[in-house]
N, C-alpha and C positions, 0 to 999 in steps of 0.2 A: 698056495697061500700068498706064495710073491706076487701072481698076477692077480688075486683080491684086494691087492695094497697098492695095487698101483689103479688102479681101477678107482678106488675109494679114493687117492691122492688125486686121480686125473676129474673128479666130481669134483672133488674137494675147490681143488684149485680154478676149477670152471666157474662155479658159483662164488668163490671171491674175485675171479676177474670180473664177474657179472653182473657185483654189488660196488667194486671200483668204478666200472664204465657207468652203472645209473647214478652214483653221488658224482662223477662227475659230469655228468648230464645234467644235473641240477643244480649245480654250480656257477654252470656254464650261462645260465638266464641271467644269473647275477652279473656277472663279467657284460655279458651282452646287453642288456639295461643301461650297463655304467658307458659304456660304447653312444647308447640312443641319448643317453643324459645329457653328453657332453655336444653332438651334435646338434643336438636342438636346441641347447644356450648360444652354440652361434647362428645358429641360424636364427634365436631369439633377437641377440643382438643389430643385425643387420634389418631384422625387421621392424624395428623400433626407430632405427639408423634414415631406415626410409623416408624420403618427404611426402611417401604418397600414403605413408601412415594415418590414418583414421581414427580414435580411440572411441570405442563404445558406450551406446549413449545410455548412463544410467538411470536415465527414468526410466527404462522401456522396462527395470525390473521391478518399481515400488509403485506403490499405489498411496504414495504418498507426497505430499513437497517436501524435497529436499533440504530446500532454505528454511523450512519453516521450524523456529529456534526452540518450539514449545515442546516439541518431541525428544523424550530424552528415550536411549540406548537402549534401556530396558520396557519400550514403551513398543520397540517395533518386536515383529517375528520373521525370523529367516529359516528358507530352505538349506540344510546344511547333506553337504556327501559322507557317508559314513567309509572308514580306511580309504580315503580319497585320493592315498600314492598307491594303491594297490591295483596291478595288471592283474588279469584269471589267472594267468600261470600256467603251470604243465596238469595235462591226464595226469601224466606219472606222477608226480606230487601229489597229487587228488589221491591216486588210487594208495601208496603209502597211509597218508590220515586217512584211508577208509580203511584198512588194514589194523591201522595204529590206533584207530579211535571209533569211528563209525561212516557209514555210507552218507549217512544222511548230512554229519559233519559235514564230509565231502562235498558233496552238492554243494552246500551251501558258501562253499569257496568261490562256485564259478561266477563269478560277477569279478568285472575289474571297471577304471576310470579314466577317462582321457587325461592327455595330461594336463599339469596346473593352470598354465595360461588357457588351453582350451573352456576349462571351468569356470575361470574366473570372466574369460569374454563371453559367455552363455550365460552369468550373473550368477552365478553361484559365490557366498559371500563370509559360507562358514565353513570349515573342514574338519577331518581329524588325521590326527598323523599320530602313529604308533613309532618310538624312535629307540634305537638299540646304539649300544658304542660296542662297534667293531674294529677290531685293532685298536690305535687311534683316530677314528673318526667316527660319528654319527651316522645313523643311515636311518632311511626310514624302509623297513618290511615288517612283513606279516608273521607269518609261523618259518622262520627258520630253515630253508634246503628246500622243506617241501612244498609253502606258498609264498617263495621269495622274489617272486618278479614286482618290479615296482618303475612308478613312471618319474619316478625321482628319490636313486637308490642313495646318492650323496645326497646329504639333509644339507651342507652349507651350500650347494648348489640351489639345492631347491628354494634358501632363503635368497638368493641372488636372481631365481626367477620370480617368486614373490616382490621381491624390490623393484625389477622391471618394471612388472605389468602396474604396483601406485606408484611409480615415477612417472610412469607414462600417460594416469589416468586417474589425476589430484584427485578426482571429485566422487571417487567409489564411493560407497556404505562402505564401515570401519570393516574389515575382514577379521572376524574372531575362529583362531584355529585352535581345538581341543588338544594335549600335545598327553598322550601317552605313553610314557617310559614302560619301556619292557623288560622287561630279565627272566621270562620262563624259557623253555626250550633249549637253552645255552648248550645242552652237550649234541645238538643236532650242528654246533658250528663251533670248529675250535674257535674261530678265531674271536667270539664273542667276550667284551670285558665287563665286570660286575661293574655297575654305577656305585661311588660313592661321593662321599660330599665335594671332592675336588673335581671330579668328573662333573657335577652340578655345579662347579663352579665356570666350569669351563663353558657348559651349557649356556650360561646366565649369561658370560660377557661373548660368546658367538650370536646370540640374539639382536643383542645391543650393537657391538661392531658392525654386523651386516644390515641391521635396517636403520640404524643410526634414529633422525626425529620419528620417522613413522611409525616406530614402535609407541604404541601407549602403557605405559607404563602405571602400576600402579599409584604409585606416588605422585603421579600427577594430579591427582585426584582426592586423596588426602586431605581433610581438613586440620590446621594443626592442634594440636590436642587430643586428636580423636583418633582411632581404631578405625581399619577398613570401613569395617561393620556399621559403626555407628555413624561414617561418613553417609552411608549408604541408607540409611536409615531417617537420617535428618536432610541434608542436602539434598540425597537422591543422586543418580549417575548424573551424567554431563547429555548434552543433548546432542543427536544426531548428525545435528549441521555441523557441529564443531569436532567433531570426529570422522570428518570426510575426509578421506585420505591415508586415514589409520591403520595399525595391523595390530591385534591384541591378540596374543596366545596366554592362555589359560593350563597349566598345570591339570590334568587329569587326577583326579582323590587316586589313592592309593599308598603303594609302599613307600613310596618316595616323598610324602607331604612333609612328613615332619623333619626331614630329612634337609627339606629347600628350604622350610620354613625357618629352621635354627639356623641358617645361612644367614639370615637377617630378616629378625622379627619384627621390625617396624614398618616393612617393606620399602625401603627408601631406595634400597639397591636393588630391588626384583624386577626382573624382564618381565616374568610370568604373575598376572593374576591366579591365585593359588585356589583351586575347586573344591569345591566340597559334595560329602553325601548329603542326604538330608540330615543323617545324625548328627552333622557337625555343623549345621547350622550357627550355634552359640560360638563358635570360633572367632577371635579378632579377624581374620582374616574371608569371613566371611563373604562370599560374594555372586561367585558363580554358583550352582549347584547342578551335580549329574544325577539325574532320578530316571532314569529309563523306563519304569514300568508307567502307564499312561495311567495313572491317578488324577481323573479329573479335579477333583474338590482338594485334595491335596496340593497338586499343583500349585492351582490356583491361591490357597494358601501361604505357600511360598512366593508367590508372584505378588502378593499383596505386602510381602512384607520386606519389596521392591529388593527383591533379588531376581537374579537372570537364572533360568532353567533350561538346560539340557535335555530333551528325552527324544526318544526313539520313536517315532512313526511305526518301522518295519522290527523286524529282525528275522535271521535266516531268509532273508529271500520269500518269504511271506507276507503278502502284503493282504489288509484288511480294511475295506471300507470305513466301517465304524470306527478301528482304532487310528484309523488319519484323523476322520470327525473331530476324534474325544480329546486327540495331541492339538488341533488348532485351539477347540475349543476351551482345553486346557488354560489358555495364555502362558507354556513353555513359549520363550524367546527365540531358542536356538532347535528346530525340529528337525532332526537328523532321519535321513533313508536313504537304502539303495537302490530306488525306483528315481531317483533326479535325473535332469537334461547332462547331468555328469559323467552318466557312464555311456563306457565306449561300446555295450555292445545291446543297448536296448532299441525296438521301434521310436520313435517319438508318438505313438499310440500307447505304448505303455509306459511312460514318464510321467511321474505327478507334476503338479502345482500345486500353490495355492491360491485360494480364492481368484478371478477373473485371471488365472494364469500366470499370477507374479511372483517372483520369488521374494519376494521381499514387502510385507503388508505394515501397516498400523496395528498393532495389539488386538485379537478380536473381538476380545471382553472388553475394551476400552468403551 
């Protein structure tokens, strides 16, 4: 009976060595990220430092003039990277969510993205970043231990190479980044903190501190008297030329809107334009909208009633002829996929565009 017990203790304790040594194997990507992070802001820095510096010439993404002051914000459409800080990651990670959830989940994990500045000097011009507060600090990852490799795992870094690349290159397309708060997955990482209103607050002035003017801000825009919505409505956005330079990040709809919203309702003090679904349209804060499913005539709807839309090209790693068609032809603003020149590990034979190869066109329904 004693040597049954020690038999079943010596298993016992085999298999939690065994689950110690893989959570910290996947830990370990984390830490090791944070290692590449920091590297490559200096070697950002000294690249920048260079005289033999070059900045990238941004016509070579629009199919448009840049100067030209009739074109307003919501009038162009951009190619955007979908989880745009996200590396592929580990098997093992994969193989866990196939375990945990399904295979096919799975798969659809392996895709990751060069990093930031590589994106942005290939002309990509919109992003999204899924952001969690661990410990005290921000980060930006995906699902938690098991798809947590990222190519900029400190988010106030990442706004520090963001600031770079338009200091270095006044005359971009405004870069609008979709910003996703997270808080599912939390018990796959102690060290994960629930967001609340003061954690948004903190959020609100690390935007502001780190990109200082570049940021556009809602309230710039503001007519007084009026509501987002009704700016947007009557005025219409601002035009393209005069937002050369810019960086708008957008609030993601979700758990957290009403949340930043009662932060200050008039939006005087918001870093973030605040998203909506389609249901929330009626909102003062009305502006951007995230509709993912490719409703041609809906869309469109929405775009006539000079709001900027979000939707989805792809999803899972599925890519479909028709439904790129029906997203251009949509007039969605902001057309997100994970077939762009942005990720690190496709041919350039299987990279989209749009129309004559650009990222960045005129409205097509215009």
């Amino acid at each position: 009976m004693i040597k049954i017990l020690k038999i079943i203790l010596i298993v016992f304790l085999s298999f939690v060595t065994l689950f110690f040594l893989i959570v910290m194997r996947l830990f370990a990507v984390k830490i090791y990220d944070s290692v590449v992070q920091t590297s490559h802001m200096k070697r950002l820095n000294n690249y920048y430092e260079d005289n033999s510096f070059v900045p990238v010439d941004e016509n070579e993404f629009v199919n448009f003039d840049l100067t030209d002051e009739s074109i307003k914000l919501n009038e162009i459409q951009i190619l955007a990277t979908h989880n745009s800080y996200k590396k592929a990651g580990t098997a093992l990670g994969r193989l866990f969510v196939g375990l945990g959830d399904s295979f096919d989940e799975a798969r659809a994990l392996k895709y990751g993205y060069n990093n930031l500045t590589t994106q942005f000097e290939s002309g990509i011009r919109s992003m999204e970043f899924d952001v969690r507060l661990r410990k005290d600090s921000f980060v930006l990852t995906h699902v938690p231990l098991v798809d947590n490799s990222s190519v900029a795992p400190n988010f106030e870094l990442a706004l520090e190479e963001i600031d770079l690349f338009s200091t270095n290159h006044p005359n971009h397309i405004p870069i609008i980044i979709l910003m996703e708060i997270k808080n599912d997955w939390m018990i796959l990482d102690h060290a994960l903190q629930n967001i609340e209103s003061e954690e948004l607050e903190k959020l609100n002035s690390l935007l502001i501190d780190k990109l200082g003017n570049r940021l556009y801000q809602p309230n710039e825009m503001l007519e007084s008297g009026k509501t987002l919505r009704e700016t947007i409505q009557t005025t219409g956005w601002p035009s393209v030329s005069s937002l050369l330079g810019k960086i708008i990040f957008v609030l993601h709809p979700g758990d957290f809107t009403d949340m930043y919203y009662e932060l200050d309702s008039t939006l005087e003090t918001q870093a973030m334009f605040i998203g909506s679904y389609s249901s929330q349209i009626d909102q003062d804060y009305a502006s951007f909208v995230v509709h993912n499913q490719v409703d041609v005539e809906f869309i469109q709807s929405l775009v006539e009633a000079n709001l900027i839309v979000r939707t989805r090209i792809d999803s899972n790693l599925l890519f479909e002829q028709q439904r790129y068609i029906d997203a251009i032809s949509s007039g969605a603003q902001i057309l997100t996929s994970d077939f762009t020149i942005g990720r690190s590990d496709l041919k350039l034979d299987e990279m989209i565009y749009l129309p004559n190869n650009k990222l960045i066109i005129k409205r097509i329904n215009e």
